[in-house]
C-alpha positions, -999 to +999 in steps of 0.1 A: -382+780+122-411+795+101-435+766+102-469+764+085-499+743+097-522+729+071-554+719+088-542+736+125-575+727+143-569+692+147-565+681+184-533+670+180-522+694+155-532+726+172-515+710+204-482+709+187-486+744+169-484+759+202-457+743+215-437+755+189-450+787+192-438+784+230-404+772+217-398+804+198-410+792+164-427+817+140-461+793+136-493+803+110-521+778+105-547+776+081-583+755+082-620+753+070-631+753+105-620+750+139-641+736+171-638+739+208-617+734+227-591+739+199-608+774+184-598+788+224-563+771+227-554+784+193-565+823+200-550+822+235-519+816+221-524+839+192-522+822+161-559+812+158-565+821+116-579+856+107-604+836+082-613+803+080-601+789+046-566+775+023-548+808+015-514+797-007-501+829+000-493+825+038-467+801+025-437+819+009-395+813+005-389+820+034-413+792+047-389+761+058-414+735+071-452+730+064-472+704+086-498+689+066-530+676+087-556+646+085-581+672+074-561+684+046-571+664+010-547+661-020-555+689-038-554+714-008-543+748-026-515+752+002-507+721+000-501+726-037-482+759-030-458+742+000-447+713-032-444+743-057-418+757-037-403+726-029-409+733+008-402+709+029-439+689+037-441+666+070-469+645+083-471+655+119-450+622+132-423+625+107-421+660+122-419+649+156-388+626+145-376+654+134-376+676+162-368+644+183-335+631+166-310+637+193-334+628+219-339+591+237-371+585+224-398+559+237-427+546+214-460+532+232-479+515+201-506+481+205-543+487+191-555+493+223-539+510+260-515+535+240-528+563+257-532+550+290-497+535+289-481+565+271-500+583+302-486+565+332-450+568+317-456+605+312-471+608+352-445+587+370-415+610+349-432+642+361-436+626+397-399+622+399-387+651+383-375+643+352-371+663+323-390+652+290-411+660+258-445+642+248-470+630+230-501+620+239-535+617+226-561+629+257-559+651+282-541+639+314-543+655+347-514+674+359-503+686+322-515+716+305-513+702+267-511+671+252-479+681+227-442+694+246-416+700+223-385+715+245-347+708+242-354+681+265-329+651+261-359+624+263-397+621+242-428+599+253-452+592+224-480+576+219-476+558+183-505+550+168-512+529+138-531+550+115-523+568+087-497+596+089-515+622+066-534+620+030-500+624+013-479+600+032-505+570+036-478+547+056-489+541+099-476+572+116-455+548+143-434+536+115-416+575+117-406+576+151-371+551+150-380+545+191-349+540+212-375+519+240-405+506+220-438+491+236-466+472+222-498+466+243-512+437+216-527+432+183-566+431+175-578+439+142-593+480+137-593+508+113-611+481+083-612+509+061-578+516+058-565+482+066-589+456+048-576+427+060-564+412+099-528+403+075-524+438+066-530+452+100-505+426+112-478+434+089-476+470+102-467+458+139-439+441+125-427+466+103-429+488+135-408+461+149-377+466+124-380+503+133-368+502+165-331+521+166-302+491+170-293+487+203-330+496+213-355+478+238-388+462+229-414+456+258-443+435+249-475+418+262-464+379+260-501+371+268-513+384+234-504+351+214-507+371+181-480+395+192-464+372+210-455+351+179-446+380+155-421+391+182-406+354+185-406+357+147-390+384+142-351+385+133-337+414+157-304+404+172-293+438+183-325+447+202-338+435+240-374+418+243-386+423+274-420+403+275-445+412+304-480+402+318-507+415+342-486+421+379-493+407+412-524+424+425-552+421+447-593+436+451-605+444+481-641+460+486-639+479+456-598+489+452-571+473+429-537+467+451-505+470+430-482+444+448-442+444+441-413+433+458-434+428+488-447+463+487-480+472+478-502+502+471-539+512+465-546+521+426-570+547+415-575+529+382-587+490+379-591+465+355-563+435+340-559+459+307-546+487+331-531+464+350-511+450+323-509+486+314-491+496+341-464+468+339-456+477+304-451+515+323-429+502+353-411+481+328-401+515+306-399+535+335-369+508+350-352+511+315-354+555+327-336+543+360-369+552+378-367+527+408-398+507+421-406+526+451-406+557+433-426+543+409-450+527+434-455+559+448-461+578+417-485+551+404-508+548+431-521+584+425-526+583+382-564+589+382-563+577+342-562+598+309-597+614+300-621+588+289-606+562+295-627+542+323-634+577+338-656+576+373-680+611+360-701+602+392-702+583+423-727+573+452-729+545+479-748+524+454-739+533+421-707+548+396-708+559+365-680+555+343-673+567+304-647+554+284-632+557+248-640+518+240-646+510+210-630+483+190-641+450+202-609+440+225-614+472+243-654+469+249-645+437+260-619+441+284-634+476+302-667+457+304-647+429+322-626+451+344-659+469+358-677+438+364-645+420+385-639+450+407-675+454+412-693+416+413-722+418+435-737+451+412-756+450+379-736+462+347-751+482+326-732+482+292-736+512+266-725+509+236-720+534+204-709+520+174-691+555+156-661+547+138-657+531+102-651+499+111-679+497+139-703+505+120-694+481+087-716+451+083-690+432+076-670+432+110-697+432+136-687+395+138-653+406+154-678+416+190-689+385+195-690+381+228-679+420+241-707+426+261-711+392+275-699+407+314-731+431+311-764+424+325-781+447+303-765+455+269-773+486+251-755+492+215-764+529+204-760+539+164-772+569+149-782+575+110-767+605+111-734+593+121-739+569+088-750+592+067-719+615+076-696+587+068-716+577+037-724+543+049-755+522+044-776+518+071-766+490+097-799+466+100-802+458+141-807+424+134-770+419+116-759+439+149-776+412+172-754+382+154-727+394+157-724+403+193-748+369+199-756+386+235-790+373+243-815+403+251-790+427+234-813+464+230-806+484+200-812+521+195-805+541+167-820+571+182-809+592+213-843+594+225-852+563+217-815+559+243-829+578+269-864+561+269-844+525+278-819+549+302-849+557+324-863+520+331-828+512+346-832+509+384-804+523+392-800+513+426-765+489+431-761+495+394-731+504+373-737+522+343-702+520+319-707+544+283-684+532+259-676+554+230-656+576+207-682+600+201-709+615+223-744+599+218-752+628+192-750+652+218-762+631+248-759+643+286-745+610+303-751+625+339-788+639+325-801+608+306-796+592+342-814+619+359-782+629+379-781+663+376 
């Protein structure tokens, strides 16, 4: 195919321009600006843009697909070409169905353990040899992209809830029609596109009706919000398969994975990727990947980037960084580092960096997050407002809603590393939780660890 990417630089979208490039597919891309480590991907495999910029003429007849990006607005002059033409225009997920409709296809969504889930599914398939395509949004160990689009008979994506594209404003996992569906649990994100906890709710069930007949839903039981949309919903020709955390002990410092009557050491901790990982085994089995195989693979997943990554270790003291940011997710990583390590001091950083973090109106939904820590740090800069056009977030609306007594703001990064460097660090955790990166903060540096 002759395929055209509108907005290319996107980390997902640059991912899957080059697979399709590997494929065989004649790929152009067009954007106002590309970063690392997409700008170096993209010119490896030799469709970086000559000039940054919307050029209408790159898309022609003979085009028979355009890919239209986050990035892109309305009134994108490509955009406007690709409908003049009546070329076909996809939202990258409606794509991927596309590409994906004579495969088996498996569908991790839930607001929060997509990616690890997605991730473990995706490690233990490679471990025993399977053949497969994916999806995922991080980079995982062991795979050199975070897109594979082959002839492969089976796909692995990640399914997340947001919106597929500026055109097509509908949750991209409502596109993929899974074959085995997953759903990790349901706590309310993304406020500015979905305004109210209804709303949000009503797209998990529409997700729900998605599933192809015949199909297979796995599904935390312990969320009692997901729990009773499943019950309620009316899908005779689908299996529910509900799950919960696995049998598993601690000891000095190491999660044990324990099933029937074997059990294995984990490089990864915490109930959410516990429960993460039963959601995997639980797809996996629906693969006919048996449990010793799967044991085996499992106990050597290290964990997708960010996500309750160890970026430095000593006798006395880890450092971990993680992608948490909605409130469930602060609240559970927080937990998971404080159970596996009781007898050190947490040290909790918070930055509040998304839309919905940073709204007035929902800092009532962390009450309670940062309760595990022993000192709680939430970070938010005024540029990072200012970028999104938001007003500025008064501390003291940030202190009632998390109602964590001592709770230190900072709104500047070195106003951050001035608190950083009274920490005694000694038998001290230190767990950074964001999407974003401290406006340009060194986490090992602020420490004084490199």
């Amino acid at each position: 195919m002759k395929v055209h990417f509108i907005a290319i630089g996107g980390s997902v979208m640059h991912q899957l321009a080059i697979a399709l490039k590997k494929k065989g597919d004649i790929v152009s891309g067009s954007d106002d600006e590309i970063f690392e480590p997409a700008a170096s991907n993209l010119k490896a495999a030799g469709i970086f843009p000559e000039n940054f910029g919307w050029f209408p003429e790159k898309i022609d007849s003979e085009t028979e697909a355009v890919i239209l990006g986050m990035h892109a607005q309305k009134d994108n002059p490509e955009l406007q070409r690709a409908l003049e033409l009546h070329v076909p225009v996809y939202s990258f997920p409606e794509f991927i169905y596309k590409r994906s409709i004579d495969k088996k296809r498996v569908a991790i969504g839930g607001s929060h353990g997509k990616t690890t889930t997605t991730s473990m599914i995706m490690h233990v398939l490679k471990f025993a040899g399977k053949d497969f395509d994916y999806l995922v949004g991080a980079r995982l160990e062991g795979f050199d992209s975070s897109v594979k689009i082959t002839d492969a008979p089976l796909i692995i994506c990640e399914a997340d809830e947001y919106p597929a594209s500026v055109v097509e404003k509908r949750p991209k996992f409502h596109f993929l029609f899974p074959d085995i569906a997953v759903l990790t649990g349901i706590a309310w994100d993304h406020i500015n596109v979905f305004p109210t906890f209804e709303i949000y709710c009503e797209q998990f069930k529409i997700f729900i009706e998605k599933i192809e007949s015949g199909g297979v839903l796995v599904y935390n039981n312990r969320d009692e919000i997901l729990k009773s949309i499943v019950e309620k919903c009316d899908r005779k020709d689908i299996r529910l398969i509900p799950y919960q955390i696995p049998a598993h002990s601690i000891r000095d410092g190491i999660t044990y994975l324990e099933k029937e009557g074997k059990q294995v050491p984990l490089k990864i901790f915490g109930d959410h990727n516990l429960s993460n990982s039963e959601a995997a085994f639980l797809v996996c089995k629906e693969l006919g990947i048996g449990t010793e195989v799967f044991l085996n693979a499992i106990s050597e997943f290290r964990g997708a980037s960010r996500r309750l990554e160890n970026i430095f270790k000593k006798e006395d003291m880890s450092v971990f960084r993680d992608f948490a940011h909605a409130p469930s997710k602060v609240k559970a990583s927080a937990a998971a580092v404080r159970a596996q390590f009781p007898n050190r001091k947490l040290v909790a950083i918070l930055e509040l960096h998304t839309y919905s973090s940073l709204n007035e109106n929902f800092m009532k939904e962390y009450h309670g997050a940062l309760d595990t820590a022993d000192i709680a740090i939430v970070f938010y800069s005024r540029h990072a407002l200012t970028i999104k056009r938001m007003p500025f977030l008064e501390p003291a609306k940030v202190k009632a809603g998390f109602a964590k007594e001592n709770l230190i703001i900072a709104n500047d990064k070195n106003e951050l590393l001035s608190v950083l460097g009274k920490i005694d660090p000694h038998d001290t955790n230190f767990l950074f939780m964001s999407s974003g990166d401290y406006d340009g903060l060194n986490i090992l540096q602020s420490l004084q660890l490199t």
